[in-house]
C-alpha positions as CSV (number, residue, x, y, z in Angstrom):
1,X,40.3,-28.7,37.8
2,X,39.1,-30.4,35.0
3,X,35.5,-31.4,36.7
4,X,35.7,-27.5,37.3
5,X,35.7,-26.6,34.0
6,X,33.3,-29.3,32.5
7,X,30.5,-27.9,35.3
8,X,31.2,-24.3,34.5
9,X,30.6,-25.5,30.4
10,X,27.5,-27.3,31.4
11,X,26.4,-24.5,33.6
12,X,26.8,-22.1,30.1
13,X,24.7,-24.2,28.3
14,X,22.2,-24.5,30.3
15,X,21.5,-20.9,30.6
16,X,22.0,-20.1,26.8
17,X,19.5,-22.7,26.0
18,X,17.6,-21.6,28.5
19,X,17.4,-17.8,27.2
20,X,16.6,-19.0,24.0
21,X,13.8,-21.0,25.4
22,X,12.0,-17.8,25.9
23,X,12.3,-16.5,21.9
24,X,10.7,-19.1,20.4
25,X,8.9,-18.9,17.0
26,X,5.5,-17.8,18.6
27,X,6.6,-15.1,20.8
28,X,4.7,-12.7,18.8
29,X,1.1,-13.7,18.9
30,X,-1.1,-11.5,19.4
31,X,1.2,-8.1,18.8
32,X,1.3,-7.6,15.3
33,X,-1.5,-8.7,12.6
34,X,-0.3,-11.2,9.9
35,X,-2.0,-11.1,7.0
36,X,-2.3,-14.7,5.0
37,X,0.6,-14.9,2.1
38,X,-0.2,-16.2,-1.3
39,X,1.1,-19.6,-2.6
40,X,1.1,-17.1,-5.8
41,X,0.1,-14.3,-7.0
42,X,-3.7,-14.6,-8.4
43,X,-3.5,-15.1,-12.7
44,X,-5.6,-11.8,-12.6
45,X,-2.7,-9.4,-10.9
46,X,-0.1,-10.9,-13.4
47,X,-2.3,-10.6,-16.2
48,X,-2.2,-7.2,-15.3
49,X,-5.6,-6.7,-15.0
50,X,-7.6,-3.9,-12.1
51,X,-9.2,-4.8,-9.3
52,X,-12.0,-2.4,-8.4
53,X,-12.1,-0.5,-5.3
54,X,-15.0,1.7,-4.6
55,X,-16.3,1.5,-8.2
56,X,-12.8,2.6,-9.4
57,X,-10.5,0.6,-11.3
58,X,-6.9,0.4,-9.6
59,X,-3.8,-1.3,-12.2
60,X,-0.9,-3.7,-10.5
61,X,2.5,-2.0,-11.1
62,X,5.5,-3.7,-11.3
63,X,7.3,-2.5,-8.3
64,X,6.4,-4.1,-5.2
65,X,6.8,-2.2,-1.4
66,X,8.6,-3.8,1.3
67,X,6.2,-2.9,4.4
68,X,5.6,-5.0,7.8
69,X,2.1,-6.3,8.1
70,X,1.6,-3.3,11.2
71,X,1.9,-0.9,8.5
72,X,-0.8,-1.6,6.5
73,X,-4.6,-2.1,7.1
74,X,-7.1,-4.1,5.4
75,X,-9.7,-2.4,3.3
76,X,-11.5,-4.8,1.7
77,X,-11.2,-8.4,-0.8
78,X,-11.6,-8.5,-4.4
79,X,-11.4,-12.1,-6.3
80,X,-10.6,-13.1,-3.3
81,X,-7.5,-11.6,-2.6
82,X,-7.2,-8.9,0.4
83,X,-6.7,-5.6,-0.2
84,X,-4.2,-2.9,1.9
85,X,-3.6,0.6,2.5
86,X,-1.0,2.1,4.1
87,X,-2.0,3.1,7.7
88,X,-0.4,7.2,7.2
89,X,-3.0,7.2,4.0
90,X,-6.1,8.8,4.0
91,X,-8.9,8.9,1.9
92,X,-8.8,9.3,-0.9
93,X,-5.8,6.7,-1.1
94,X,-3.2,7.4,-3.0
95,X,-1.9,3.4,-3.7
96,X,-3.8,0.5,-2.5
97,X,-1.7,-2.9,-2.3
98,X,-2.3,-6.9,-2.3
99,X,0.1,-8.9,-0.5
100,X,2.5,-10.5,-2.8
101,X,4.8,-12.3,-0.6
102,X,6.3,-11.8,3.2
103,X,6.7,-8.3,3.7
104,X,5.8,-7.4,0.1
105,X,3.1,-6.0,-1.1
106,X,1.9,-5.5,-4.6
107,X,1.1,-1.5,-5.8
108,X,-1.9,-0.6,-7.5
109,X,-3.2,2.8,-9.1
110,X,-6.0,4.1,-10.4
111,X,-5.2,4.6,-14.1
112,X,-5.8,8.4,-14.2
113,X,-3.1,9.1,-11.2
114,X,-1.5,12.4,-11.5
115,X,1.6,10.8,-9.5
116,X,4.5,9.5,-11.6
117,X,4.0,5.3,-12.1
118,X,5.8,2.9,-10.0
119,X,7.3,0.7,-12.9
């Protein structure tokens, strides 16, 4: 009875290592974009300083938005850091982020926004 129960065990693991096999830590490549994340943030965001979008000056707020990497798009670089916009937005956008760490991104707007601030 014993052996019984020692080959039914061994017969578990096996298939709970072997339907974990199949989740393994690059089981998503190719679905989902995945934008490079900062070591830190650039001396120029915390300094609070704009990057420039289309000839317009955009300010870093302090509040940051949780978003997946499939819900933003990249519209262009500035110092080199990569610029996002949300994919519902339309032009003309109505925040533009950077990414500030995994699944944060960084809010910017342009200085004369009617909408209330993020901070």
């Amino acid at each position: 009875m014993k052996i019984l129960s020692m080959i039914f065990c061994g017969f578990l693991v096996m298939a709970a290592l072997e339907g974990c096999s199949s989740t393994g830590g690059n089981g998503n490549i190719g679905n989902m974009p995945t934008y490079k994340i900062p070591d830190e943030e650039a001396a120029w965001i915390r300094n609070g300083n704009p990057l420039v979008f289309e000839d317009d000056p955009w300010y870093p707020q302090d509040a940051v938005e949780v978003m997946l990497d499939s819900e933003v798009y990249l519209v262009g670089e500035f110092q080199g850091v990569q610029i996002f916009a949300d994919k519902t937005d339309v032009r003309p956008f109505n925040r533009l982020y950077t990414k500030f760490a995994r699944n944060q991104f960084r809010i910017f707007k342009k200085a004369n926004d009617p909408h209330k601030p993020a901070r």
